[in-house]
MARTI-155925 format. One line per field, with one value per residue (C-alpha): residue in three letters; chain; x, y, z. Coordinates in Angstrom, 1 decimal, padded with zeros to 4 digits, m for minus. Example, Ala and Ser with C-alpha at 12.3 -4.5 7.8 and 13.67 -1.06 7.14 Angstrom:
<recs>
type	ala; ser
mol	A; A
u	012.3; 013.7
v	m004.5; m001.1
w	007.8; 007.1
</recs>
This chain:
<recs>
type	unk; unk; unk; unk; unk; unk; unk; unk; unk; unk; unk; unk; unk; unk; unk; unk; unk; unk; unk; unk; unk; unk; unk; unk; unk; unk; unk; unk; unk; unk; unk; unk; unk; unk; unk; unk; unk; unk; unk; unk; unk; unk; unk; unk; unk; unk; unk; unk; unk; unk; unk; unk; unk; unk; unk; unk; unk; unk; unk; unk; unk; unk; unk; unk; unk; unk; unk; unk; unk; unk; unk; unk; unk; unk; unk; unk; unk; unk; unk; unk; unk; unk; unk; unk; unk; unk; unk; unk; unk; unk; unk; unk; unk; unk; unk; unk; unk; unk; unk; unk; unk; unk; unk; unk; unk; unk; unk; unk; unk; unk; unk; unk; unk; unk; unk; unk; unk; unk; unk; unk; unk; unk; unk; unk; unk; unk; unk; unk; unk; unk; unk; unk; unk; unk; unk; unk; unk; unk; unk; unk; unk; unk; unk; unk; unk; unk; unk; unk; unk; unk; unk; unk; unk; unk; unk; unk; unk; unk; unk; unk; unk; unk; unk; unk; unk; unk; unk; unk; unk; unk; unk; unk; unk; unk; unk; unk; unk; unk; unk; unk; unk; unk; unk; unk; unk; unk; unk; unk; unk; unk; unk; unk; unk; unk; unk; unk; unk; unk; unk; unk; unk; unk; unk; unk; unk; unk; unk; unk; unk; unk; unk; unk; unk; unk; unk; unk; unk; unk; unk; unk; unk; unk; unk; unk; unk; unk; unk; unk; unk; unk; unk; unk; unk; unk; unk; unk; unk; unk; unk; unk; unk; unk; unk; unk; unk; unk; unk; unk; unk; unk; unk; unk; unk; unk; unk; unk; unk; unk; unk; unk; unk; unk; unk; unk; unk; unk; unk; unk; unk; unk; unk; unk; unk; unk; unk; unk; unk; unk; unk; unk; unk; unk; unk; unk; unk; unk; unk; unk; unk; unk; unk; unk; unk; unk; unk; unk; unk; unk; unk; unk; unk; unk; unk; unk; unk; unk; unk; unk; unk; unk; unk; unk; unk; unk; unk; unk; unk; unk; unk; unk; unk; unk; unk; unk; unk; unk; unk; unk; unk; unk; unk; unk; unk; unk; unk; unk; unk; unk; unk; unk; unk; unk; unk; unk; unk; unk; unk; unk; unk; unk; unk; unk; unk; unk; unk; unk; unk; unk; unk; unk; unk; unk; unk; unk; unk; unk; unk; unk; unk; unk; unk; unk; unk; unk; unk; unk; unk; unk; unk; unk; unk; unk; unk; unk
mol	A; A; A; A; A; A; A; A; A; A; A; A; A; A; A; A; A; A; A; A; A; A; A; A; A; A; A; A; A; A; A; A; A; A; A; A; A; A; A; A; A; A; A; A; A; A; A; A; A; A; A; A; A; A; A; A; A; A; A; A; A; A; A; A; A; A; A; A; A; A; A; A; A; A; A; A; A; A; A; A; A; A; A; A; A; A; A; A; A; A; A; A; A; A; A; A; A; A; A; A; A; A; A; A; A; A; A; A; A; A; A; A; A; A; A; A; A; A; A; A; A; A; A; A; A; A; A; A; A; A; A; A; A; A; A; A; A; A; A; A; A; A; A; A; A; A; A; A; A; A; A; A; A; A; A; A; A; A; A; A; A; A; A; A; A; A; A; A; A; A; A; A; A; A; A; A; A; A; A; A; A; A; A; A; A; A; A; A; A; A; A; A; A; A; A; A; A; A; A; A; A; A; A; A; A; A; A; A; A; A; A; A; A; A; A; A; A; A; A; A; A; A; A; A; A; A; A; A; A; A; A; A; A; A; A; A; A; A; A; A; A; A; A; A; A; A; A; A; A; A; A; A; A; A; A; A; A; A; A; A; A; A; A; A; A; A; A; A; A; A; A; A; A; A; A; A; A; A; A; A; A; A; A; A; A; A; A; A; A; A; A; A; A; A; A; A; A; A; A; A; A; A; A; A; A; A; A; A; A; A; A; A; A; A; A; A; A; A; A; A; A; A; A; A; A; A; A; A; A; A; A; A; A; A; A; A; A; A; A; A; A; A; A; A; A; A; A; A; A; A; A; A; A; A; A; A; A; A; A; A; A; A; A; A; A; A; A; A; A; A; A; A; A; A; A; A; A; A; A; A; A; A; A; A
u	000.0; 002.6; 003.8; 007.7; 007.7; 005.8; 008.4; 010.8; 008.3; 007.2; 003.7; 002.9; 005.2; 002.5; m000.7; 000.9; 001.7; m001.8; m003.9; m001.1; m003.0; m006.3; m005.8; m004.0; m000.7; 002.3; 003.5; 005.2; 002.0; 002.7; 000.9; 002.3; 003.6; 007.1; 008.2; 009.9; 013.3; 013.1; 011.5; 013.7; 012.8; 012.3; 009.3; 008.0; 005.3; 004.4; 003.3; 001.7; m000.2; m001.0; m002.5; m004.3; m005.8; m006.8; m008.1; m010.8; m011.2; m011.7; m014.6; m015.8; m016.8; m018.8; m021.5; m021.8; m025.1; m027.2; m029.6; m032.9; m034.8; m032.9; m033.1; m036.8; m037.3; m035.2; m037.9; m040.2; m039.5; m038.2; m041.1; m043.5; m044.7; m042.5; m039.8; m038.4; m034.5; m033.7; m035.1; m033.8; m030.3; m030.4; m031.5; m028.4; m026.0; m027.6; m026.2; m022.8; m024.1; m026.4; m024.0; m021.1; m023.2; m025.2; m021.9; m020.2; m023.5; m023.5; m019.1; m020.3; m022.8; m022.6; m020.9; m020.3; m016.4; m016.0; m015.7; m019.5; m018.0; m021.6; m024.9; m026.6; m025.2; m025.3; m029.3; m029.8; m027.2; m029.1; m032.6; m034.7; m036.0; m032.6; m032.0; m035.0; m034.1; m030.4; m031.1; m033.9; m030.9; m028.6; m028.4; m029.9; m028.6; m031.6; m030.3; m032.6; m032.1; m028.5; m027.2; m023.8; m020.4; m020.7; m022.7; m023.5; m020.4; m022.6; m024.6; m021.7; m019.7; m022.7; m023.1; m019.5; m019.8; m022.8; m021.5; m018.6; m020.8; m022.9; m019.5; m017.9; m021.4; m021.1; m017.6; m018.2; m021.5; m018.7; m016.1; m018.2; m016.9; m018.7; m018.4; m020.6; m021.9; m018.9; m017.8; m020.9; m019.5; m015.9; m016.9; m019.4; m016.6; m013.3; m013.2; m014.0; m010.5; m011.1; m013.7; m011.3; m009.1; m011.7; m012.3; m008.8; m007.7; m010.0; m007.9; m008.6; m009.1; m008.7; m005.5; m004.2; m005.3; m005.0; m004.8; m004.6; m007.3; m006.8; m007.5; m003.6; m002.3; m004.6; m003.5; m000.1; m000.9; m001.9; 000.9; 003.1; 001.6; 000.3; 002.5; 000.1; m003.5; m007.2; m007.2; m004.7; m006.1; m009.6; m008.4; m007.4; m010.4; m012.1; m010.0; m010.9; m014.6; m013.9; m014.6; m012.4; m009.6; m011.5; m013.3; m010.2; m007.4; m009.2; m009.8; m006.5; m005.4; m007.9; m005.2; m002.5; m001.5; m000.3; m004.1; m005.2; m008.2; m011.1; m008.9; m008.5; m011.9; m012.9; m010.0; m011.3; m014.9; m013.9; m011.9; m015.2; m017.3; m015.4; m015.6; m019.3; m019.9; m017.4; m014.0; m010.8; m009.3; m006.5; m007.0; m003.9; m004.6; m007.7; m007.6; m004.0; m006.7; m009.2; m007.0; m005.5; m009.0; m009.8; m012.0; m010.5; m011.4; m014.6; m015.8; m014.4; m016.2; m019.2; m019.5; m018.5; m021.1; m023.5; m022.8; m024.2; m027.6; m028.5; m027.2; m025.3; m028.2; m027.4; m027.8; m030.0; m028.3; m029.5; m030.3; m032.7; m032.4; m034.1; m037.0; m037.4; m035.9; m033.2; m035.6; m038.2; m035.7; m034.5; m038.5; m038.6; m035.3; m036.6; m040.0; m037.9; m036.6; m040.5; m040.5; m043.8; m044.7; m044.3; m040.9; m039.5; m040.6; m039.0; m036.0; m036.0; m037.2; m040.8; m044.1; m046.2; m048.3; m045.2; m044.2; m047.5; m047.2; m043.5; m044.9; m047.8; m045.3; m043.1; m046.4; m046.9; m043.9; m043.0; m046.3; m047.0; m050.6; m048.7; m046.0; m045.0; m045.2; m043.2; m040.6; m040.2; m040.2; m037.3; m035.7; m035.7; m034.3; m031.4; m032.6; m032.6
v	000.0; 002.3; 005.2; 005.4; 007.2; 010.4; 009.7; 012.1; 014.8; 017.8; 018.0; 021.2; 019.2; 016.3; 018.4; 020.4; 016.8; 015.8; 019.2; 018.9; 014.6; 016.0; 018.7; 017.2; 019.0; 019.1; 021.2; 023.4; 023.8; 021.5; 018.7; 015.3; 013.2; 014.2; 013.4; 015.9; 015.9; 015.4; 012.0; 008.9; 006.8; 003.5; 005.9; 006.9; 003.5; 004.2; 007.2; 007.2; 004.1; 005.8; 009.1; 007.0; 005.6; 009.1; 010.6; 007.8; 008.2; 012.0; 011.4; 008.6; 011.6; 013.4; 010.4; 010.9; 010.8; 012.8; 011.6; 010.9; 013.0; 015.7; 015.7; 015.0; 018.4; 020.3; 019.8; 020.6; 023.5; 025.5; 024.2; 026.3; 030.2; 032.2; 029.3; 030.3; 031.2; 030.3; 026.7; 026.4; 026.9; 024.3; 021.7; 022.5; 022.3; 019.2; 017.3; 017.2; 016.1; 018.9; 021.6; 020.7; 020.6; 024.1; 025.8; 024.5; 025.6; 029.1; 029.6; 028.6; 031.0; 034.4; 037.3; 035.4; 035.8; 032.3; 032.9; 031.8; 030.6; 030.2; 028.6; 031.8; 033.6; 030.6; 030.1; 033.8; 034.2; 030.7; 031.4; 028.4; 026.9; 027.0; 024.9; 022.9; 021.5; 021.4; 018.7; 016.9; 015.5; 014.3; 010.9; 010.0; 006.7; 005.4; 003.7; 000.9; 000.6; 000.4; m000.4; 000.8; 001.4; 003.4; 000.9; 002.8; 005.4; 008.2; 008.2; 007.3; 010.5; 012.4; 011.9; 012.9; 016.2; 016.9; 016.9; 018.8; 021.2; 021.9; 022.0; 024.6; 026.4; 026.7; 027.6; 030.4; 031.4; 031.4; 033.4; 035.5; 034.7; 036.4; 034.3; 031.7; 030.8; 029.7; 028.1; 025.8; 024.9; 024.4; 022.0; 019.8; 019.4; 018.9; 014.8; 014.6; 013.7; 010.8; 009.6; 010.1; 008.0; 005.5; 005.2; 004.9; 002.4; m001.0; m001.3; 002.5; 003.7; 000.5; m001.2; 002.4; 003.9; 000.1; 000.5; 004.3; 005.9; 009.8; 012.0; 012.9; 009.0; 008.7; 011.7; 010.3; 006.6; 008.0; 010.3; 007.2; 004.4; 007.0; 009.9; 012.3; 012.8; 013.1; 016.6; 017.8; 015.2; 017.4; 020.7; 019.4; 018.0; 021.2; 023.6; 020.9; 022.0; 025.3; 026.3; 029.3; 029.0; 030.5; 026.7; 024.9; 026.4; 025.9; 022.4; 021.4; 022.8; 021.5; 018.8; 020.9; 021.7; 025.5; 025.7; 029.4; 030.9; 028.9; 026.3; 025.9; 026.5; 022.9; 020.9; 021.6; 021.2; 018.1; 016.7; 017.9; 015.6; 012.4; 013.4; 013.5; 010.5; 008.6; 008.5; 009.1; 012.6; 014.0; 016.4; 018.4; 019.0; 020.2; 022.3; 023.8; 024.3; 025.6; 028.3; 029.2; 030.2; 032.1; 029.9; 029.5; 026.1; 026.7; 027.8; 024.5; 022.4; 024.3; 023.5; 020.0; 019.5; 021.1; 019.5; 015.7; 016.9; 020.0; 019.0; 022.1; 024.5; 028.2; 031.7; 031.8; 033.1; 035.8; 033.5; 035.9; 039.5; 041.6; 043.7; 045.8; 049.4; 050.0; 052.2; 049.2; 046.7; 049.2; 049.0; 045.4; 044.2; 045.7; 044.5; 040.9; 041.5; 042.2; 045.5; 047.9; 050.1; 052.9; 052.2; 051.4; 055.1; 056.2; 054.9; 055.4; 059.4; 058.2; 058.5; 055.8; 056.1; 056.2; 052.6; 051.6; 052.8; 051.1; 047.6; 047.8; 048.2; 045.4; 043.1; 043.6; 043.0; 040.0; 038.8; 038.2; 038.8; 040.0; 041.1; 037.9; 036.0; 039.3; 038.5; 034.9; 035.1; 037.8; 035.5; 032.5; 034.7; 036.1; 039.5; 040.1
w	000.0; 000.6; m002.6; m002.2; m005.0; m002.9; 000.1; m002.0; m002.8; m000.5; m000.2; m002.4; m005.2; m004.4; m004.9; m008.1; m009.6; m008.8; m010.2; m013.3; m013.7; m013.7; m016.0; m018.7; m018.3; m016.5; m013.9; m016.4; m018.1; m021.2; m022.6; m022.1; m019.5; m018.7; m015.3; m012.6; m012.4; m008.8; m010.2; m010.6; m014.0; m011.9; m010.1; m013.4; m014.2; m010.0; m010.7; m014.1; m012.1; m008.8; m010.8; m013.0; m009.8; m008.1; m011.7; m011.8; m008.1; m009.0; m011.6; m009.4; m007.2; m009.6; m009.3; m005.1; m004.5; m001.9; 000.6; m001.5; 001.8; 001.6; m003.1; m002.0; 000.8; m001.6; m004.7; m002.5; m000.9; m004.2; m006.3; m003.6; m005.5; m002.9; m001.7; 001.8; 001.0; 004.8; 004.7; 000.9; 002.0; 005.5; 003.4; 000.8; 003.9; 005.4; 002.0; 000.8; m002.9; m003.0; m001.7; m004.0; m007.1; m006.2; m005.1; m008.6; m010.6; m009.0; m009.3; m013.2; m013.9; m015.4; m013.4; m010.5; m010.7; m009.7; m005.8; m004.5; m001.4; 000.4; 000.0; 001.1; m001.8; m004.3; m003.8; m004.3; m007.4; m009.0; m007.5; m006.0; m008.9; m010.7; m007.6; m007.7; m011.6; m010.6; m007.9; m009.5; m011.8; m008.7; m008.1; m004.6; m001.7; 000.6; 003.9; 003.2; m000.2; m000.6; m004.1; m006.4; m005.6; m002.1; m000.1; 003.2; 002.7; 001.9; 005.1; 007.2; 005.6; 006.6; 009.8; 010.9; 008.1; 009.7; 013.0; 012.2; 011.0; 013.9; 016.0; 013.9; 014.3; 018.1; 017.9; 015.3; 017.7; 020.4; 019.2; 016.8; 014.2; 010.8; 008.0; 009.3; 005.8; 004.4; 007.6; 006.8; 003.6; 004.3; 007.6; 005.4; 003.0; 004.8; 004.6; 001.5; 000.2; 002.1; m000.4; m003.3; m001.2; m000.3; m004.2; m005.1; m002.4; m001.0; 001.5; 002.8; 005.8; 007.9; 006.2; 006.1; 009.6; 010.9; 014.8; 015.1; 017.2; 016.8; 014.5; 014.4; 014.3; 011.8; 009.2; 010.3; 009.3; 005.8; 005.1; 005.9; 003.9; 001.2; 001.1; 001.2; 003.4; 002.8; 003.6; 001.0; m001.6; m000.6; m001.6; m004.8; m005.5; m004.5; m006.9; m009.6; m008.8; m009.5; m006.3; m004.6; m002.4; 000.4; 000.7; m000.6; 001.6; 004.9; 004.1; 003.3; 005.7; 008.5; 010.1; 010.3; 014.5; 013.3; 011.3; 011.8; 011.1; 009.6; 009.3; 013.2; 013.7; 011.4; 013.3; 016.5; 015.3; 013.6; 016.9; 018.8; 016.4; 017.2; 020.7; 020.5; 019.3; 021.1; 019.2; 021.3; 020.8; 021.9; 025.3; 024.6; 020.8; 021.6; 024.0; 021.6; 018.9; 021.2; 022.6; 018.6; 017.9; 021.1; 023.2; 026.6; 028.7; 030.7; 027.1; 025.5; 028.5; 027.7; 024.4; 024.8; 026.9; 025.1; 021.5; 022.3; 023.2; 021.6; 018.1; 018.2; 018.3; 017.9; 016.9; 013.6; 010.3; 008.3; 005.4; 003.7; 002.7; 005.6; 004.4; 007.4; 007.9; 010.8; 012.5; 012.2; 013.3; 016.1; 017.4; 017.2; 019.0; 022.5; 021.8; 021.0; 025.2; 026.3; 026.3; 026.1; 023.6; 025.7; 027.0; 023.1; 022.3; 025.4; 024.8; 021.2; 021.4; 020.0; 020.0; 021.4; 017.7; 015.7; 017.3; 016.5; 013.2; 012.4; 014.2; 011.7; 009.1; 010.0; 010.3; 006.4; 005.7; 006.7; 006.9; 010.7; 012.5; 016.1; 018.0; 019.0; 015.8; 014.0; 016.7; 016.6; 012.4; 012.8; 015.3; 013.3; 010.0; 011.7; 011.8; 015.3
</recs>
């Protein structure tokens, strides 16, 4: 199982080498398949053999399926007259299938400059029914109807994105941390250079990871037997999609002890997601990547404990464009805390009939009979 012929390559020689497979050309740029320099000849039929192995894997990937309740919920809620964007976009991020082909489609289409680094912004450059016919051609997996290539691998890869997901929520909720939409993306995607290498290799993960319990023995385990690991095999794949660095650099860099940034934050959520369902971590590494992206202990045993039984629950995102005015939104956060209507105007420099008026508004705007169904709406939408 183990690729000698990587042993003599750095890793960013590794990932050029790779990109250079899938495109065509070589590092320089030409056509062909001239080997490195840095490559001996008696290497050459190794790795001509172990790239054709990761292109196939590569296209392989193009077929994942998504989970046929999620395709199903998707087609649902866009085919409705006036789709809601905020429910459009968690059932996008509750799928790894559907969020890699909407965030491709929308880095594709016209004007977008190729950096659509968010579901949020890819449902509203596409719209929902673009959405709707884009995922009514995805090919779907049912638990209980497993057929194909990927068995139960799709559900399995799921789960743990999924969980890594709501982690990195709570941590961004934490730290306040702003680009919480892309932070959605990035975490659902950072093991997915392990499904090239699942592809690629039968004997991947357990005759690779063989007896290694952590996430770091296992990222050792591969870079040992396969001279290179999921996570920079993942950003490969993700610049292949087309999709900008601002997804791809975080995620290949997710394993890394110096990670910064939002690279940090989705190793820690991702050791947090092994801890919640069990898997050995270790205590030092995470509470090291805990403290590189500003969350001290009592914060970290907070969350822990939180994680396994609220699923991660936290601040609503502002997943749809806000039609309310600041001054409307400035009446309705201290009604949000139970204020009265004559306290708001006091505190505001109001009349008691000009809050009325502005609550009225709000009502019609959003479509709410009361106070307390304009607040809970605006709670759930991120506005407040």
């Amino acid at each position: 199982m183990r690729l000698k012929w990587l042993d003599h390559l750095p890793i960013v020689q590794v990932v050029g080498m790779m990109a250079a497979n899938l495109s065509g050309k070589n590092s320089n740029g030409s056509l062909g398949s001239e080997v490195p320099a840095s490559v001996s000849d008696t290497h050459q039929d190794a790795r001509e053999g172990h790239g054709r192995r990761l292109t196939k894997a590569f296209e392989a990937i193009e077929a994942f399926p998504a989970l046929v309740e999620s395709r199903d919920r998707l087609l649902s809620l866009a085919g409705q007259e006036q789709p809601p964007i905020g429910s459009v976009v968690a059932t996008v991020e509750s799928d790894v299938a559907l969020l890699i082909a909407v965030l491709r489609l929308a880095n594709r289409a016209p004007g977008s400059g190729q950096h659509v680094d968010s579901v949020v912004d890819a449902v509203r450059a596409l719209g929902p029914h673009t959405v709707q016919n884009l995922a009514g051609g995805l090919r779907t997996f049912d638990f209980f109807e497993r057929s194909g290539i990927w068995e139960t691998v799709p559900e399995r890869f799921r789960l743990h994105a999924l969980a890594t997901q709501r982690a990195a929520e709570m941590i961004a909720a934490e730290i306040g941390y702003e680009s919480r939409d892309r932070l959605m993306a990035t975490s659902l995607l950072h093991d997915v250079g392990k499904l090239v290498l699942l592809h690629a290799y039968p004997g991947y993960p357990a005759q690779v990871h063989r007896d290694a319990r952590t996430p770091e023995e296992r990222l050792r385990r591969e870079r040992l037997e396969l001279g290179v690991d999921h996570a920079v095999v993942g950003g490969v794949l993700i610049r292949r999609w087309g999709l900008p660095a601002s997804i791809a650099t975080p995620v290949e860099r997710h394993h890394n002890p110096d990670a910064e940034g939002e690279a940090a934050m989705i190793r820690l959520a991702d050791m947090l997601a092994h801890y919640a369902r069990g898997g050995q971590i270790s205590p030092t590494a995470l509470m090291q990547c805990a403290r590189s992206v500003g969350i001290g202990e009592e914060a970290l045993r907070t969350v822990m404990y939180d994680l396994p039984s609220t699923g991660g629950t936290s601040r609503p995102r502002n997943t749809e464009p806000c039609p309310l005015s600041a001054r409307e939104l400035g009446v309705l956060r201290p009604l949000a805390e139970g204020k009265v209507y004559k306290q708001i105007a006091a505190e505001l420099g109001l009349s008691t009939s000009t809050v009325r008026t502005h609550l009225h508004n709000i009502y019609g705007k959003i479509g709410a009979v009361d106070r307390a169904q304009a607040v809970l709406m605006a709670t759930e939408r991120g506005w407040l």
